[in-house]
C-alpha positions in Angstrom: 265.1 99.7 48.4 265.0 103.1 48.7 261.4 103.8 49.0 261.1 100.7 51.1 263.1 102.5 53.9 261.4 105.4 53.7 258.2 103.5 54.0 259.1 101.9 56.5 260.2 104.9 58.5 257.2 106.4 57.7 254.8 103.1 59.4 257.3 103.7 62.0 256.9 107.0 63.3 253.7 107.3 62.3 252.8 104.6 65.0 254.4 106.4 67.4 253.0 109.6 67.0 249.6 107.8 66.9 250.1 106.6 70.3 251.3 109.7 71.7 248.9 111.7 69.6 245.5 109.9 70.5 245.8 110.1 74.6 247.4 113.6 74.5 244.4 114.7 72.8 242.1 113.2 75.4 244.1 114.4 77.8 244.0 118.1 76.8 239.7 117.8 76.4 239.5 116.2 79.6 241.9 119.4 80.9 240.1 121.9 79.4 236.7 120.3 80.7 237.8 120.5 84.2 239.1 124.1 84.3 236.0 125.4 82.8 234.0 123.4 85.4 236.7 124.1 88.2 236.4 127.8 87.3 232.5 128.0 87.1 232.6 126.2 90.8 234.6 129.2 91.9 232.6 131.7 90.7 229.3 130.1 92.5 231.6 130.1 95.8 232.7 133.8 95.3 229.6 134.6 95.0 228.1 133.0 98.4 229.5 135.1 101.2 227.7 138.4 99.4 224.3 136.1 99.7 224.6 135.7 103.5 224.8 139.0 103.9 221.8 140.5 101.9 219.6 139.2 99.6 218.9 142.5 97.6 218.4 141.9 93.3 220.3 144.7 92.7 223.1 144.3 95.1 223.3 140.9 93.9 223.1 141.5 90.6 226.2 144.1 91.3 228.3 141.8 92.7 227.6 139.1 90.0 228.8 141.7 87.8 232.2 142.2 88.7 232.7 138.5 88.1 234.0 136.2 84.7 231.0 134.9 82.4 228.9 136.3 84.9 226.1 136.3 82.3 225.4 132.4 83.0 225.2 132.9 86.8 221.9 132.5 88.4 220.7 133.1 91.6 217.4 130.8 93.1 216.5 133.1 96.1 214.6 131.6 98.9 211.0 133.3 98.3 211.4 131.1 94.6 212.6 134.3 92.8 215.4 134.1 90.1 218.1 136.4 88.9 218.6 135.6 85.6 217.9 132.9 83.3 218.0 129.4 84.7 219.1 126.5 82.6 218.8 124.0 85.8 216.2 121.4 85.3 213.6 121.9 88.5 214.2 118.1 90.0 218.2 119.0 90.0 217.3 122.3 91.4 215.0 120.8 94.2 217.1 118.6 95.0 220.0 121.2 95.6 217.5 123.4 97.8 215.6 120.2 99.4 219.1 118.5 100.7 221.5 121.1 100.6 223.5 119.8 98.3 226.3 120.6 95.7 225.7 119.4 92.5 228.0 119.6 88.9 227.2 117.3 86.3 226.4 117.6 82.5 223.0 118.5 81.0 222.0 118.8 77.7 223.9 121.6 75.9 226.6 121.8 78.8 227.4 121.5 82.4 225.8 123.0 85.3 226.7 123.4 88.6 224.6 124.4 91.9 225.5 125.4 94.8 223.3 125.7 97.5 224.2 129.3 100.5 222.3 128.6 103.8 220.5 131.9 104.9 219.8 133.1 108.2 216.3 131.7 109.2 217.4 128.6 107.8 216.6 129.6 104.4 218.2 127.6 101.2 219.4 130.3 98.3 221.2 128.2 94.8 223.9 129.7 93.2 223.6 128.2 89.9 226.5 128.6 86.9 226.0 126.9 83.8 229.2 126.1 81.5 228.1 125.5 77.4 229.6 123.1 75.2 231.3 125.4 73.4 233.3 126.7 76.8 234.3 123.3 77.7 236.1 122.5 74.2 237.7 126.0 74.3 241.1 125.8 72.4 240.5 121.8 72.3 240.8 122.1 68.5 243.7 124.5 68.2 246.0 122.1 70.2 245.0 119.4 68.2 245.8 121.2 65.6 249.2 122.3 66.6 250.1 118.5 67.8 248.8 117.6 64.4 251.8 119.8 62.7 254.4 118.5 65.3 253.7 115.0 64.2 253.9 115.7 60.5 256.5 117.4 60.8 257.9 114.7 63.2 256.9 112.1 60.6 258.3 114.0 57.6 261.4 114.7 59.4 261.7 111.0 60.1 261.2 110.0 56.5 263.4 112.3 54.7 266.7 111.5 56.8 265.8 107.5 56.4 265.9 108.5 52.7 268.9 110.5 52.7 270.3 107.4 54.7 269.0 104.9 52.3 270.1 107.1 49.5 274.1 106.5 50.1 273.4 102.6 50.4 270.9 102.8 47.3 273.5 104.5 45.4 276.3 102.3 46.2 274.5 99.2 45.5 273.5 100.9 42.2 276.8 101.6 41.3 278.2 97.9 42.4 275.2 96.5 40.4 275.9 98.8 37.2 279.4 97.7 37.4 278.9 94.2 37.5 276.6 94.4 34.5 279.1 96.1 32.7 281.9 93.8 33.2 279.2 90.8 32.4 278.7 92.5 29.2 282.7 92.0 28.5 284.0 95.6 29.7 287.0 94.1 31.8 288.3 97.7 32.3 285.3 98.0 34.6 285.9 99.3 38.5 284.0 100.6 41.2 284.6 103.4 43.6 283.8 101.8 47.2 281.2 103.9 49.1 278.9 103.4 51.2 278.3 101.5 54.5 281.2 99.1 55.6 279.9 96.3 54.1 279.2 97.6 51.0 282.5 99.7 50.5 284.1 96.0 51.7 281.9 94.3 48.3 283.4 97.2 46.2 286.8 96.5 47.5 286.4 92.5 46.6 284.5 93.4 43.1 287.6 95.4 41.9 289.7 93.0 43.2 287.9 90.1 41.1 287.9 92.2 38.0 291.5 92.8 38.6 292.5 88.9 39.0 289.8 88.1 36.0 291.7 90.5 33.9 295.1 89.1 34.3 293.8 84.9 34.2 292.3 86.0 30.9 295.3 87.4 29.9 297.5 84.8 30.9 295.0 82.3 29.3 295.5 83.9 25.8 299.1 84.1 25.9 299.2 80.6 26.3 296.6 80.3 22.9 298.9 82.3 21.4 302.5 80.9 22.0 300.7 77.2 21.8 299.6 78.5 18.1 303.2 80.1 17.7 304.6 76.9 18.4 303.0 75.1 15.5 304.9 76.7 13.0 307.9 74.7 13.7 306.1 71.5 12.0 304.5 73.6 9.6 307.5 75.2 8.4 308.7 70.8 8.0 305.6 70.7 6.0 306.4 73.9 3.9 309.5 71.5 2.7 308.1 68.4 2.0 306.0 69.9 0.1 308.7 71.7 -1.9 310.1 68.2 -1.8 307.2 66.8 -3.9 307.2 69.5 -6.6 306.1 67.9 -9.5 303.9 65.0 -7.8 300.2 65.5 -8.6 299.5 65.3 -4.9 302.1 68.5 -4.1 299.7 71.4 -5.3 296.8 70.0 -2.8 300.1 69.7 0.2 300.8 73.4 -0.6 296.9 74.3 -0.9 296.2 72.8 2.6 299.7 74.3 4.1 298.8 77.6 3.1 295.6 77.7 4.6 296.5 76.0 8.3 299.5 78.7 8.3 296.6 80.9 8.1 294.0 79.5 10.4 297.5 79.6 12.8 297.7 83.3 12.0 294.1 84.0 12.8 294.2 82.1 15.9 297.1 84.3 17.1 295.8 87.1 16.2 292.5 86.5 18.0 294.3 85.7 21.1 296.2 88.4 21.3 293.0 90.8 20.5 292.7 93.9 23.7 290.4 91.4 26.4 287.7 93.8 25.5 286.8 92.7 22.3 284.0 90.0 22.7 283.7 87.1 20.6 284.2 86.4 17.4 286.0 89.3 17.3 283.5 92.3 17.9 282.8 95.0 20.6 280.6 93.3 23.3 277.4 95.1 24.1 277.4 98.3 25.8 276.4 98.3 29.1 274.6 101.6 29.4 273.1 101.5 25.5 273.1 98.1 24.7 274.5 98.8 21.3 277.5 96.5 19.4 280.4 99.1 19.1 282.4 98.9 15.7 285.4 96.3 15.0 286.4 94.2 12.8 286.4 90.5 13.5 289.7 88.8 14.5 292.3 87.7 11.8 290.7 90.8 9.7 293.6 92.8 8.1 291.9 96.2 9.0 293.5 98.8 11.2 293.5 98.0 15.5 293.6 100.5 17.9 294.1 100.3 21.5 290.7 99.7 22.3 289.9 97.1 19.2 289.4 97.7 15.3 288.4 101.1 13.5 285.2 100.4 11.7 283.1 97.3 11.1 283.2 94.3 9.6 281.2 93.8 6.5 281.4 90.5 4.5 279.3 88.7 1.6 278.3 85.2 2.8 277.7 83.6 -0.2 280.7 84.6 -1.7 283.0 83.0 1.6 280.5 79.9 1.0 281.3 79.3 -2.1 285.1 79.5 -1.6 285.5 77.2 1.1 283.2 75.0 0.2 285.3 74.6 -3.2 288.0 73.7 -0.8 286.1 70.9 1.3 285.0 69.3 -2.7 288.7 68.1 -2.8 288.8 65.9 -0.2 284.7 65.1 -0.8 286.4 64.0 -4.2 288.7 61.8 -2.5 286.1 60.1 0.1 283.4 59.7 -2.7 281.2 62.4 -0.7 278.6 63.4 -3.3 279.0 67.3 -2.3 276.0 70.0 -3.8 275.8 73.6 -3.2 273.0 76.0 -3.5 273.3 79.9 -3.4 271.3 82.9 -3.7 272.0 85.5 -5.9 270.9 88.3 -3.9 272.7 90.4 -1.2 274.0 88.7 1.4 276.2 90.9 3.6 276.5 90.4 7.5 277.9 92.4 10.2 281.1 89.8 10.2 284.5 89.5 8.6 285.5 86.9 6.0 287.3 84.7 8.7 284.7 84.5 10.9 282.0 83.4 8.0 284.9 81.1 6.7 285.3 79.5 10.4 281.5 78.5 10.2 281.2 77.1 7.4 284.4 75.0 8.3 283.6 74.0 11.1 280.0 73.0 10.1 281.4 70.8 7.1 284.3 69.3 9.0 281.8 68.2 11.3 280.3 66.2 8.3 283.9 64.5 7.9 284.6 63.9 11.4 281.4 62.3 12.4 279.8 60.5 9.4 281.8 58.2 7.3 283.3 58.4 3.9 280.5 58.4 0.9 278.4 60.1 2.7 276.7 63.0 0.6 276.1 66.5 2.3 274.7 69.6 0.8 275.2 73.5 1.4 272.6 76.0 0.9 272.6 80.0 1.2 269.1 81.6 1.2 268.5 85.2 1.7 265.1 86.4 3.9 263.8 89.8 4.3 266.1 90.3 7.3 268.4 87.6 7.8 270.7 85.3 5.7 270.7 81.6 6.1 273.3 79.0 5.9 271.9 75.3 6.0 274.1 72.4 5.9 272.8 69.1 5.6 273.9 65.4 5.4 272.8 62.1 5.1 274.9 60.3 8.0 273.2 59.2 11.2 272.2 62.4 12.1 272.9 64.5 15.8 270.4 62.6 18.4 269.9 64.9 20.9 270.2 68.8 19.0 269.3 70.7 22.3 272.8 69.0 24.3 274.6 69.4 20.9 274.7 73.2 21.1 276.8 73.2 24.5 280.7 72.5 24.8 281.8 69.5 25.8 278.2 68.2 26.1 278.1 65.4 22.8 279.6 62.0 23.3 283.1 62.0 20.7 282.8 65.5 20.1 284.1 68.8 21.9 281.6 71.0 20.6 283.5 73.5 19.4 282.5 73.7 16.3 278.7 74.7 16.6 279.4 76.3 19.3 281.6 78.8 17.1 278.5 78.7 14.6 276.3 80.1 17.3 278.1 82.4 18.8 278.8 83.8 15.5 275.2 84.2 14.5 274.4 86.0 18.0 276.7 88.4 17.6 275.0 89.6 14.3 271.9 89.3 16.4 270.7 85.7 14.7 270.4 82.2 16.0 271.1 78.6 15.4 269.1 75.6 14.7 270.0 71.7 14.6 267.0 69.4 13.0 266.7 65.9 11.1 267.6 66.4 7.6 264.9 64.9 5.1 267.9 62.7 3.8 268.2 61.0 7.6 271.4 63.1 8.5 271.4 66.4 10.5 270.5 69.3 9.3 272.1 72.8 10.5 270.6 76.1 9.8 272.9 79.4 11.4 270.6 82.4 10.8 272.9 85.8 10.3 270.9 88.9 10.6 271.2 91.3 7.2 273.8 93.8 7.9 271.8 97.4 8.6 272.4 98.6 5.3 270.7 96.1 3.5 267.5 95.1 6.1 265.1 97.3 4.2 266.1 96.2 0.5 265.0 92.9 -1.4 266.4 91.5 -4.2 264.3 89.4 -6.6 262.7 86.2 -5.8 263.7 82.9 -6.8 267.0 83.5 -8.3 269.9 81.5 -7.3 273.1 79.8 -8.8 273.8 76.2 -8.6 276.8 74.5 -8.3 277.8 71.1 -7.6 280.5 68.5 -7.3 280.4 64.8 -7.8 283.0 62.0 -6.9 284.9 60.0 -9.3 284.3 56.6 -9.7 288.0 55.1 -8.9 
């Protein structure tokens, strides 16, 4: 924007100084022309009132003497003698002695000018004065010149205070654009200084405004998470005693299993929505505006130290091992459904940038969408595979499969479902800088794969090929 202005300043005044520039130059030839001409004129006429009185050479010459460029005059005497060199062509000259007239015109190499002097005895003397070329252009190109320097300056004076101009609204409009990047990026402690012209010093004003009333719905928002979260303790605390109620029932251990682990899910979810508004999802430092780096935090519901502007250092977490424990937990009730229920892991590294909750959360979400949406007996399997950069998790069924994968991955979007749960997957691969993909599983069903990229410690290693541990769980016939 910047240079545009001062381009177009520059266009600007240079058209203007073009139109003064081009017909002052004529101008000053043409003036330069006439008072070379003008001035050889009067030298012919000052010259005529000594050749009425005496036609003497010398006395002539004398008096020619004693005038300006007096080196080009020439005097045609009657008896056809000259006084100096002619540069008249004869016809012009004839014609100025035959008719008695005054002529100035141009000739070839400059401009001449004759004037006949009647003599007594009605003899015809020419006064002839010839003007070169280089006399009528005489300073021509030094005022070009000079108007030439007045216009750049002119035009460079122009330009530079159109950029100083456009540099304030440039600068603002940086600023405004830098600041709404940044709070894109998740920094809600983001505000501008309004400068600039009014209208841009009123879009600062509203912008910090915006941030201001984005800050406190957010805020507002998670409260209400959190004391919705908060309030489900009451019946889980009724569930805590009917479960002490059926000590000694085989079913009590699995009551108390699955009580445990909603009161945590329930402490997670508070904990997340009470996490500092900068902290992006799934619990880590959103991307710097200015670097584009992840800063370092733990992942919400992690038990690491917080600080006022998020966790100390970063998460770090083994993904096969968080498979393998939750997906022991989903086996019980794949038990009880008759879900044939198969797990395959690597045996190689498999850390991620992430915390144990938020590893966990996927893989729950991903198999509970096996419950919710296929029925009971169906089989599903769980595999962990480790690339050269990037860890895998594929889960797979053999239900009726997710028709349209594309519409699947937005909230809200799938008929019967919310689509919370892949959206958590995603979002949860992207922040370790992976992806998610949603396919037809060879067994008919869908088939999931989140890719987590290797956390930066472990991207240049590679463990050995091939090697992986099985383990697998298979219903009971009732």
């Amino acid at each position: 924007m910047r240079r545009s202005l001062a381009g177009v300043a520059l266009a600007v005044t240079s058209m203007v100084a073009l139109s003064f520039l081009i017909p002052l130059g004529a101008l000053v030839m043409s003036l330069v022309k006439e008072q070379s001409v003008t001035a050889a004129e009067q030298r012919a006429a000052a010259l005529a009132p000594v050749l009425t009185l005496t036609t003497d050479p010398s006395a002539l010459r004398e008096s020619a003497a004693g005038l300006d460029e007096a080196e080009h005059l020439v005097i045609h005497l009657p008896d056809a003698q000259s006084l100096g060199d002619s540069q008249a062509p004869v016809k012009l000259l004839e014609r100025a002695q035959q008719g008695r007239e005054s002529i100035s015109q141009k000739t070839p190499g400059g401009w001449i000018c004759l004037q006949p002097v009647v003599l007594p005895g009605d003899r015809v003397a020419v006064i002839e004065n010839f003007v070169p070329d280089e006399e009528l252009t005489r300073g021509v190109k030094a005022s070009w010149a000079v108007m030439l320097l007045l216009a750049i300056g002119l035009v460079g004076g122009s330009v530079l205070v159109a950029d100083r101009l456009g540099a304030k609204v440039v600068r603002s409009s940086k600023k405004l654009a830098q600041a709404s990047h940044t709070l894109g990026q998740g920094n809600l402690d983001t505000r501008v200084e309004p400068m600039g012209p009014k209208e841009l010093r009123d879009a600062g004003v509203a912008f910090n405004a915006m941030a201001h009333r984005m800050t406190e719905l957010l805020a507002i928002e998670r409260e209400l998470v959190a004391d919705l979260s908060h309030r489900l303790r009451t019946p889980l605390t009724a569930l805590h005693l009917a479960s002490e109620r059926m000590a000694g029932t085989p079913e009590s251990a699995r009551v108390e299993a699955a009580v445990h682990a909603l009161e945590s899910e329930l402490q997670a979810i508070i904990a997340a929505a009470r996490t500092p508004l900068a902290v992006g999802p799934m619990g880590h430092g959103m991307r710097s505006a200015e670097t584009g780096s992840i800063p370092q935090a733990t992942a919400t519901g992690s038990t690491g130290p917080t600080g006022p502007t998020g966790p100390s250092e970063c998460p770090r977490s083994e993904v096969a091992d968080v498979v393998r424990r939750r997906t022991a937990f989903w086996a019980v009730l794949a038990e009880q459904q008759d879900r044939a229920c198969s797990l395959d892991l690597t045996q190689e590294p498999t850390a991620v940038s992430l915390s144990d909750d938020d590893i966990a959360a996927v893989v729950d979400a991903l198999i509970g969408n096996v419950f919710s949406h296929t029925p009971p007996g169906t089989a599903f399997a769980v595999r962990v595979a480790r690339t050269a950069q990037a860890v895998e998790l594929v889960v797979e069924d053999s239900g009726p499969g997710i028709p349209e994968p594309d519409r699947a991955l937005s909230r809200g979007s799938s008929t019967g479902s919310s689509g919370l749960g892949l959206d958590i997957a995603r979002r949860a691969a992207a922040v370790t800088g992976g992806s998610m993909r949603i396919a037809h599983a060879p067994r008919g069903g869908a088939h999931i794969t989140v890719v987590f990229a290797l956390a930066p410690s472990l991207r240049s290693e590679r463990g050995p090929r091939g090697s992986r541990r099985r383990a697998g769980w298979w219903p009971r016939k009732r």
